[in-house]
LOTOR-58635 format. One record per residue (C-alpha): x, y negated, z negated; residue number from 1; residue in three letters. Coordinates in nm, 2 decimals, padded with zeros to 4 digits, always signed. Layout:
# residues N
R      X      Y      Z   k   r
R      X      Y      Z NUM ALA
...
//
This chain:
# residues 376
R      X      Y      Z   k   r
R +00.00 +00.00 +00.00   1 UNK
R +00.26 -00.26 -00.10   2 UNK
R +00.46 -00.20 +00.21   3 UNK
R +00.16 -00.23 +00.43   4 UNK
R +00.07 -00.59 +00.22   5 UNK
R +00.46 -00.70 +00.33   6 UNK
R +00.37 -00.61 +00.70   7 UNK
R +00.05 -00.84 +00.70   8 UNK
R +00.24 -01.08 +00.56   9 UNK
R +00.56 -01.08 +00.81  10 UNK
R +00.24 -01.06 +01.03  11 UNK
R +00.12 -01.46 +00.93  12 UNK
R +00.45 -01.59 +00.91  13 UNK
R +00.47 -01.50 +01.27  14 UNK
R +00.15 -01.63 +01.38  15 UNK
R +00.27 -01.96 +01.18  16 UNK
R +00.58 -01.92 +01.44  17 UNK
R +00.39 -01.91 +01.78  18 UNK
R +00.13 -02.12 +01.71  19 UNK
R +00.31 -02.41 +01.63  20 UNK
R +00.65 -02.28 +01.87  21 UNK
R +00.49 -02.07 +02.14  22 UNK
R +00.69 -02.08 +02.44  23 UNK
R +01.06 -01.98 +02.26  24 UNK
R +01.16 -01.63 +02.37  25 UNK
R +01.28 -01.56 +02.01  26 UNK
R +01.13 -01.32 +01.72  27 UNK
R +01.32 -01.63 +01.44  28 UNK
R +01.03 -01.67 +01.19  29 UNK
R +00.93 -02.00 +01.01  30 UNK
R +00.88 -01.98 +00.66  31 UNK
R +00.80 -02.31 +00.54  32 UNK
R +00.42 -02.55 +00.64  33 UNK
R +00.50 -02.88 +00.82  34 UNK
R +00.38 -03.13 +00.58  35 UNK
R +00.36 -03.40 +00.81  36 UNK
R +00.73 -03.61 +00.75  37 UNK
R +01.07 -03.50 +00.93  38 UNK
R +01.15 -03.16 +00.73  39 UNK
R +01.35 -02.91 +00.90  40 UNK
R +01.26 -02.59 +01.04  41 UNK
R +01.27 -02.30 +00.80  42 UNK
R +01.42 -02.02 +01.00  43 UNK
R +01.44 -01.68 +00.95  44 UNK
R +01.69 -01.52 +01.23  45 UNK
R +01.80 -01.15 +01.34  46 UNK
R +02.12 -01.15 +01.49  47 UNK
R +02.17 -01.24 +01.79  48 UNK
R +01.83 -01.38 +01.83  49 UNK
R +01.86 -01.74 +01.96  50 UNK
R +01.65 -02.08 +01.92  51 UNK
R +01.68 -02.35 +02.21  52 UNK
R +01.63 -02.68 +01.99  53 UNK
R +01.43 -02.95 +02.19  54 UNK
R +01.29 -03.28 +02.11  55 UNK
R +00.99 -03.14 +02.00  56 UNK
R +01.16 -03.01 +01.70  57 UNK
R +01.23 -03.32 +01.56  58 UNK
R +00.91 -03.35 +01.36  59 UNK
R +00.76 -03.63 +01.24  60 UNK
R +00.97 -03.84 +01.48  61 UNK
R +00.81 -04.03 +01.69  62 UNK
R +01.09 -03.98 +02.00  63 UNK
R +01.00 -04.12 +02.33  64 UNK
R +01.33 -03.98 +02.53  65 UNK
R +01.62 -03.79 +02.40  66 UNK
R +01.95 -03.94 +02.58  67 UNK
R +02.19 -03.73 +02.37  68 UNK
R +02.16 -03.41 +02.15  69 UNK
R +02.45 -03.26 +01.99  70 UNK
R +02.43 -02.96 +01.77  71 UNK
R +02.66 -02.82 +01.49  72 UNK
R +02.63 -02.61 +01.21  73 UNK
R +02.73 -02.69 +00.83  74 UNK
R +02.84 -02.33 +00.76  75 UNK
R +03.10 -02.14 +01.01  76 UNK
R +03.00 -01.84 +01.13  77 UNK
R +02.66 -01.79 +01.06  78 UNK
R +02.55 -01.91 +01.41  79 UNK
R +02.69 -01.99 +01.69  80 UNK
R +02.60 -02.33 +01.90  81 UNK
R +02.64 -02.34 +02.31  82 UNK
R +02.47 -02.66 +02.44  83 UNK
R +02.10 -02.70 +02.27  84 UNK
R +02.10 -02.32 +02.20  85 UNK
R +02.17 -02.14 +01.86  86 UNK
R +02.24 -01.80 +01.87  87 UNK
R +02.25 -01.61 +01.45  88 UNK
R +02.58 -01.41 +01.45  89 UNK
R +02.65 -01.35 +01.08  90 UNK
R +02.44 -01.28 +00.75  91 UNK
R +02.40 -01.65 +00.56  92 UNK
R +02.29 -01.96 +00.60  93 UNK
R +02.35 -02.28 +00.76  94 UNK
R +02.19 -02.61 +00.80  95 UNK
R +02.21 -02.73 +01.19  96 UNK
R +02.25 -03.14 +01.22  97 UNK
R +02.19 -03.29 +01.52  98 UNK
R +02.40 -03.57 +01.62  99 UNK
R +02.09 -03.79 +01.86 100 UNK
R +02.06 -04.10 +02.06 101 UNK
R +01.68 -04.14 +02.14 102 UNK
R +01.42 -04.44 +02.22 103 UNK
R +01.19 -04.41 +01.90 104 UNK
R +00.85 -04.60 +01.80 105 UNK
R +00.98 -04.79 +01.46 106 UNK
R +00.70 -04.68 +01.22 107 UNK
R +00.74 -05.05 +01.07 108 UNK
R +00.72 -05.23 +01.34 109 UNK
R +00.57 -05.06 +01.56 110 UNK
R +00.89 -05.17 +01.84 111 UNK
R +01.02 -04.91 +02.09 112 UNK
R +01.34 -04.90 +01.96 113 UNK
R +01.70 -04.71 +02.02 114 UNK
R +01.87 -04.53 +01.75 115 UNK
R +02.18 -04.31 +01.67 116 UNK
R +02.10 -04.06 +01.40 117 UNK
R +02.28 -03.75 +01.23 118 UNK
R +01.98 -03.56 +01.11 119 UNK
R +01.93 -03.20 +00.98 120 UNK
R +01.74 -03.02 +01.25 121 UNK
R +01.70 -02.67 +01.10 122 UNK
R +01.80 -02.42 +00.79 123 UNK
R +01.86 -02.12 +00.97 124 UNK
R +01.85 -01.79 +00.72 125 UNK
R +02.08 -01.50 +00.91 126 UNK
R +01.99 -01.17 +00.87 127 UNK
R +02.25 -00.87 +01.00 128 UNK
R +02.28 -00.59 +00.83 129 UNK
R +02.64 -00.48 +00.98 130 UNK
R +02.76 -00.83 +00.77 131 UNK
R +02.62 -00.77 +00.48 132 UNK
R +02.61 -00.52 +00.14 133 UNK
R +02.44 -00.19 +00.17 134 UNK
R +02.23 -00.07 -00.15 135 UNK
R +02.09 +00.26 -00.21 136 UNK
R +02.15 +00.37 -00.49 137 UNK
R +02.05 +00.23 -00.89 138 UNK
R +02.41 +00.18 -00.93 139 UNK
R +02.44 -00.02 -00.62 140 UNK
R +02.14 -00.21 -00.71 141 UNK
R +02.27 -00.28 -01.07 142 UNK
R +02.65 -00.41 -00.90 143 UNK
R +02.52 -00.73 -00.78 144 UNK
R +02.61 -00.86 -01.08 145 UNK
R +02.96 -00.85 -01.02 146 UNK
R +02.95 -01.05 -00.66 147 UNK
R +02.68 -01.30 -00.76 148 UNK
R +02.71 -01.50 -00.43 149 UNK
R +02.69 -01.19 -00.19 150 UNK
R +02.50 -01.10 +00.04 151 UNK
R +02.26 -00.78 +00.03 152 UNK
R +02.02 -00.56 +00.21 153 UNK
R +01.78 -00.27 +00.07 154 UNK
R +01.84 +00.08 +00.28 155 UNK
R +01.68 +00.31 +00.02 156 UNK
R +01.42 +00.33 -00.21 157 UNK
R +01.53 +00.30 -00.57 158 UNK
R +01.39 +00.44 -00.86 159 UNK
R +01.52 +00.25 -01.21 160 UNK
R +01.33 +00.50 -01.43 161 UNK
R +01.65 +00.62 -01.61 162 UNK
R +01.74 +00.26 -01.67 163 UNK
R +01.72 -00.01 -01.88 164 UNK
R +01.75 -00.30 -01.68 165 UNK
R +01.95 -00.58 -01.72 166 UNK
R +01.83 -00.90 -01.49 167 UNK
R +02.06 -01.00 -01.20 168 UNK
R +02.25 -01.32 -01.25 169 UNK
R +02.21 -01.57 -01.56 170 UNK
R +02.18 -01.96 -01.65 171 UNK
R +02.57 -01.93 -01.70 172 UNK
R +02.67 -01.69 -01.38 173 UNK
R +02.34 -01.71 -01.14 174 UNK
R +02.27 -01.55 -00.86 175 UNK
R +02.35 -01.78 -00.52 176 UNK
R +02.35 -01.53 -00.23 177 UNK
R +02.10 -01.32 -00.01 178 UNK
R +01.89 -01.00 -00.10 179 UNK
R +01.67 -00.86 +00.20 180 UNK
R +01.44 -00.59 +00.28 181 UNK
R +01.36 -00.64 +00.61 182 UNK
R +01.23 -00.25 +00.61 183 UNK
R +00.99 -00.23 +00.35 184 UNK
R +01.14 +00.00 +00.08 185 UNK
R +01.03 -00.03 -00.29 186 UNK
R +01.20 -00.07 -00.62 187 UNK
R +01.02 +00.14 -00.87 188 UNK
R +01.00 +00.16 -01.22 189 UNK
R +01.20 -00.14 -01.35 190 UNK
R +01.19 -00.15 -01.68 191 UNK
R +01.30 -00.41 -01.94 192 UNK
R +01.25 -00.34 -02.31 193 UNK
R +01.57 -00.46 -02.52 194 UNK
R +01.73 -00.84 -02.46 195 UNK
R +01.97 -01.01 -02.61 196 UNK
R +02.03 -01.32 -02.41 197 UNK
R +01.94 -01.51 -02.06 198 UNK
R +01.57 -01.50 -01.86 199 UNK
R +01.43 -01.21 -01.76 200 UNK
R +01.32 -01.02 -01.43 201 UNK
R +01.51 -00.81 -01.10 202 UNK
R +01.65 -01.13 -01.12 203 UNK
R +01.77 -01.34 -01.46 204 UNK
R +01.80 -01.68 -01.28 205 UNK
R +01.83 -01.76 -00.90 206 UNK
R +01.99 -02.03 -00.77 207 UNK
R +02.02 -02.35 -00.53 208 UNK
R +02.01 -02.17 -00.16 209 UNK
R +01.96 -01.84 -00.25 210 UNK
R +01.78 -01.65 -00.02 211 UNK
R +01.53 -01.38 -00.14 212 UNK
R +01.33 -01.16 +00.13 213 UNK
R +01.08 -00.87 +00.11 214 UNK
R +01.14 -00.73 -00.26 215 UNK
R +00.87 -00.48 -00.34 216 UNK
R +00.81 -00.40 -00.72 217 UNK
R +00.62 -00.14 -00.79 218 UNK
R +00.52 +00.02 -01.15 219 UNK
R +00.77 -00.25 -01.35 220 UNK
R +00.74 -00.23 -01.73 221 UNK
R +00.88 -00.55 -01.89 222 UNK
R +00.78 -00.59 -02.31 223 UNK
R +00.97 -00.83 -02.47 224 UNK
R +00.69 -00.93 -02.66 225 UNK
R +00.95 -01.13 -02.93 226 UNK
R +01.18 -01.26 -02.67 227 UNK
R +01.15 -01.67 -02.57 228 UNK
R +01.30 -01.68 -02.25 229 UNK
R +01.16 -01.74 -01.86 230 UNK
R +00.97 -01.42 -01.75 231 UNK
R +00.90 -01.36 -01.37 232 UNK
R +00.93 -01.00 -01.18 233 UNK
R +01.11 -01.08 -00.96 234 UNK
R +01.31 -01.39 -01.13 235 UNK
R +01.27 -01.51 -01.49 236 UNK
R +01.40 -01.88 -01.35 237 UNK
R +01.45 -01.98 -00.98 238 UNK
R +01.61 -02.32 -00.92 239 UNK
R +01.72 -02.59 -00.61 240 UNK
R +01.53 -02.46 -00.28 241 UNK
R +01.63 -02.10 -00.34 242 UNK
R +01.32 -01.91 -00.16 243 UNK
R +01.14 -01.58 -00.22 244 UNK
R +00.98 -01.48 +00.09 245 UNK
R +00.74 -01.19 +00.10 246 UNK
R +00.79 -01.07 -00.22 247 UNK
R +00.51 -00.80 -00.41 248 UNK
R +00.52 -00.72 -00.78 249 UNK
R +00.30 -00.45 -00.90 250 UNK
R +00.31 -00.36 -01.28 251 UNK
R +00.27 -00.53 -01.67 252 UNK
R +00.49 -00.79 -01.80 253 UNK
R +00.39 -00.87 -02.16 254 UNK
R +00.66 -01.12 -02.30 255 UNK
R +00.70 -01.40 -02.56 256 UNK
R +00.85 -01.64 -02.34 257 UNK
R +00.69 -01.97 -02.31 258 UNK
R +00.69 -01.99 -01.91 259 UNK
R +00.61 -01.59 -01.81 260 UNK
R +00.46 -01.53 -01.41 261 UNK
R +00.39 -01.21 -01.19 262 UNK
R +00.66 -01.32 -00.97 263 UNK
R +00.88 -01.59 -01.11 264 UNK
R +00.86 -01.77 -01.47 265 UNK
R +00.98 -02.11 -01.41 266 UNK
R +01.00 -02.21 -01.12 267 UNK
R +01.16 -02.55 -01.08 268 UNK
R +01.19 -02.70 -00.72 269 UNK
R +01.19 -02.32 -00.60 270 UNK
R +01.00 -02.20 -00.24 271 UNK
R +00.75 -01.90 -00.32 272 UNK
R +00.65 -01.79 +00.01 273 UNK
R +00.35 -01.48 +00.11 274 UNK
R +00.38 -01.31 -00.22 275 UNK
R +00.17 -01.12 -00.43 276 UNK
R +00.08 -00.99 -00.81 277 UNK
R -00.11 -00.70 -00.91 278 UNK
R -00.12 -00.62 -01.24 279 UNK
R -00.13 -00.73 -01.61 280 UNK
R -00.01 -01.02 -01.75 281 UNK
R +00.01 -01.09 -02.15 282 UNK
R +00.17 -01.35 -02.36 283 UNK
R +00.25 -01.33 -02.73 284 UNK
R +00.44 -01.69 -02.81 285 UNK
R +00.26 -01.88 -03.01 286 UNK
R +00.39 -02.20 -02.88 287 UNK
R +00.14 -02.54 -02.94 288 UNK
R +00.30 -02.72 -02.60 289 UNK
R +00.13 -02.83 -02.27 290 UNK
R +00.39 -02.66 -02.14 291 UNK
R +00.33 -02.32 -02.24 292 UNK
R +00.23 -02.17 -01.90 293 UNK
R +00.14 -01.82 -01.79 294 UNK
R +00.03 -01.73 -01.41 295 UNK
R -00.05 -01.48 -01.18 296 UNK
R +00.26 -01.61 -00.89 297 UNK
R +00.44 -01.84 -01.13 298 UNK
R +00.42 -01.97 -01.51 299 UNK
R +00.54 -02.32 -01.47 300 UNK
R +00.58 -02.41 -01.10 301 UNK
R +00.81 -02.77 -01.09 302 UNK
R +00.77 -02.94 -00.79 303 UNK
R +00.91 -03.31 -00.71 304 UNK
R +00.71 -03.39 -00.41 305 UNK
R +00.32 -03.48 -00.48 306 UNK
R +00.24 -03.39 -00.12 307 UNK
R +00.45 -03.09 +00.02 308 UNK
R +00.36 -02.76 -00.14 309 UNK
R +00.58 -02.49 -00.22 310 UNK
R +00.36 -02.20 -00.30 311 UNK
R +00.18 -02.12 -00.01 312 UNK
R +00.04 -01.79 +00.09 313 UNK
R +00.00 -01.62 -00.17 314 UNK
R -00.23 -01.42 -00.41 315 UNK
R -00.32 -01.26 -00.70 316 UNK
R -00.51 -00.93 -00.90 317 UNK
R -00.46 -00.93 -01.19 318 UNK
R -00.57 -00.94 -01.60 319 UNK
R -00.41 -01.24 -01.74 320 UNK
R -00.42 -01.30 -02.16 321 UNK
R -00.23 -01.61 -02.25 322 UNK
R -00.38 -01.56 -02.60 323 UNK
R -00.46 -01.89 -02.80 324 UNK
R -00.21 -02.17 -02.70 325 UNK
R -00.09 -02.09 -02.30 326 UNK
R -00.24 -02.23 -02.00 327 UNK
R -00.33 -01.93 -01.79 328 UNK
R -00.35 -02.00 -01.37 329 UNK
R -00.47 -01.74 -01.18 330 UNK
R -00.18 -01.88 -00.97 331 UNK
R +00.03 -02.06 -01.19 332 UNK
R -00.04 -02.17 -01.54 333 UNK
R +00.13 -02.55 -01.52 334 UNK
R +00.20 -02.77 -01.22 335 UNK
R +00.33 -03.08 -01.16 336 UNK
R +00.09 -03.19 -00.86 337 UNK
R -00.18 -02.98 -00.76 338 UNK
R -00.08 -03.01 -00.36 339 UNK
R +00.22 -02.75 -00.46 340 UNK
R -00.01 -02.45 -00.40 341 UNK
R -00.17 -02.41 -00.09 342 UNK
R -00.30 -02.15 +00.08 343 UNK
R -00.35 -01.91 -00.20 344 UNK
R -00.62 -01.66 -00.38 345 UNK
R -00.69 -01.53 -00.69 346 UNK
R -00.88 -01.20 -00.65 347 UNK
R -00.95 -01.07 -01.01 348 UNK
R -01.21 -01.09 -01.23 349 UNK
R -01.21 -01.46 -01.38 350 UNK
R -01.36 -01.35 -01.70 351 UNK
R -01.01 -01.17 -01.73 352 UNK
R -00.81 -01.53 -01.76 353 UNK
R -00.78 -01.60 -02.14 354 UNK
R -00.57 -01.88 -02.28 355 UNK
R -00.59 -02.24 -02.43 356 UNK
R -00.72 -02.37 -02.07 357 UNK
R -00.75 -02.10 -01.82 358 UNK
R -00.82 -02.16 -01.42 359 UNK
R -00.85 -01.90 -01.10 360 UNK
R -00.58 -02.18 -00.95 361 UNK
R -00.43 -02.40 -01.20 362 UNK
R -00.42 -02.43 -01.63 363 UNK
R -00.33 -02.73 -01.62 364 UNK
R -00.20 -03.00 -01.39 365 UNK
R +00.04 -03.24 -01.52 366 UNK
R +00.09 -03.51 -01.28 367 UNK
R -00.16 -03.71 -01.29 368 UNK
R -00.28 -03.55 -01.63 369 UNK
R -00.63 -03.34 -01.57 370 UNK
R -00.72 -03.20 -01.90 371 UNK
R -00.90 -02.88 -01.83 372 UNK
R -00.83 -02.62 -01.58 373 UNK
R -00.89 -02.57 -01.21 374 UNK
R -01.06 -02.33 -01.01 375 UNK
R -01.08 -02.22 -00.61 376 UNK
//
């Protein structure tokens, strides 16, 4: 079931792609909305799949004729750039720039004017699995820690039954590299009972441009029910644009932490792309804080821009009890602007949220300050 759920949702992403790029012979995916500004594309790419940029790309720029375009890439060897075309050689990632001379309509004035501009075209995500880390084993899984800015791919199914898990990466050595699962195995049984320090989840904290794609969780068992710490899982803590794309979480997390999701805990500036919770959801702190947040995608979802979202996609089944003081979100329990969710669903029961303020969408929103909770 769970790797049918990724499929459908590799399935939108690509519809996203043609509709608003048909015409490019490439299978790249984009992973992000256009909210309406310049924002670069978000690109997934295969290797050697290739992207012809064209003025059209420049979104939210009002260009009336491109006299120059010259591409290059901040990161060597990730892509390769002949002319307007970028071909994905190596696993990473790399922002493109675009060095432009174009007639533009001045958005002030309203004047047809000519510019010279160095702007960032596209964030290209590489996937190639002859460039990057093989796991298929436990052990495998479990060595990340040891190369925290690596970059991975799932060829196995894993079970973590004989394990006691201990998260991937912390606030002091986080995790700033790539974990994919382009082929749709599962991670069973994680299980995380005894903790002595750091947030909790697959992953402890992820960081600024980390790239995480396609994890499926099935049958995880986290109870730290005394344990304060960020409780997601797949990432107690993600931080700085690091993105979790197609992700799927199946299990219970009960936890005393004071920011505790179905896929991430807190996430602060982080992208949560097409994923999805089934499962149960408890909290046990006892914390008298508007910030006290427990959600079905993310506890506390952080987000600096009151316009562009970044959770979109996404949905939830699942019993939530944030007991008497957390804000329970069917989606997340604490936002910062209520635009940061967008295309999402809560599909449980709603009688099954419980907590100080408890929403199908939202717990409660903090920016501007709305004092109750909100539904779909």
């Amino acid at each position: 079931m769970a790797k049918k759920l990724i499929r459908l949702g590799i399935a939108v992403v690509m519809l996203f792609s043609v509709v608003a790029f048909s015409g490019c012979n490439s299978g790249w995916q984009v992973i992000e909305p256009y909210d309406g500004d310049h924002t670069p594309l978000q690109l997934i790419m295969n290797a050697d799949e290739t992207l012809a940029i064209e003025s059209s790309h420049f979104r939210g720029l009002d260009i009336l004729e491109m006299r120059r375009l010259e591409l290059r890439a901040s990161n060597d060897g990730v892509v390769t750039i002949q002319g307007n075309v970028i071909t994905a050689v190596n696993s990473g990632f790399t922002n493109v720039i675009a060095d432009i001379e174009t007639r533009i309509t001045d958005q002030q004035s309203g004047q047809v004017v000519e510019r010279n501009q160095s702007i960032v075209v596209a964030t290209v995500y590489v996937i190639n699995e002859n460039t990057m880390t093989h796991i298929t084993t436990a052990q495998e899984l479990k060595d990340i820690n040891t190369n925290l800015s690596g970059h991975f791919i799932l060829m196995s199914d894993i079970d973590l039954q004989d394990y006691e898990w201990t998260p991937i990466g912390n606030l002091g050595q986080r995790f700033r590299g790539m974990f994919v699962n382009p082929y749709g195995f599962s991670i069973e049984n994680l299980t995380i009972t005894t903790v002595s320090q750091g947030d909790i989840g697959l992953f402890g904290v992820i960081y600024r441009g980390s790239f995480i794609y396609g994890v499926i969780l099935e049958d995880i068992n986290i109870n730290t029910p005394n344990y304060d710490a960020g409780i997601g899982g797949i990432a107690g803590l993600v931080m700085g644009r690091a993105r979790i794309i197609d992700g799927f979480v199946q299990g219970e997390i009960v936890g005393g932490g004071r920011n505790i999701g179905g896929i991430v805990g807190y996430n602060h500036e982080g992208f949560i792309i097409n994923s999805r919770f089934e499962g149960f959801i408890k909290a046990t702190g006892t914390f008298n804080s508007n910030e006290f947040a427990v959600g079905g995608i993310a506890g506390f979802n952080f987000h600096i821009s009151a316009r562009s979202p970044n959770i979109t996609n996404s949905s939830v089944n699942a019993v939530i009890d944030g007991g008497k003081w957390a804000n329970v979100g069917g989606i997340a329990g604490v936002v910062t602007y209520q635009n940061s969710i967008i295309n999402a669903s809560f599909e449980g029961d709603p009688t099954m949220l419980t907590g100080r303020r408890a929403g199908t969408k939202i717990g409660w929103l903090a920016h501007p300050v709305f004092d109750g909770p909100i539904n779909f």
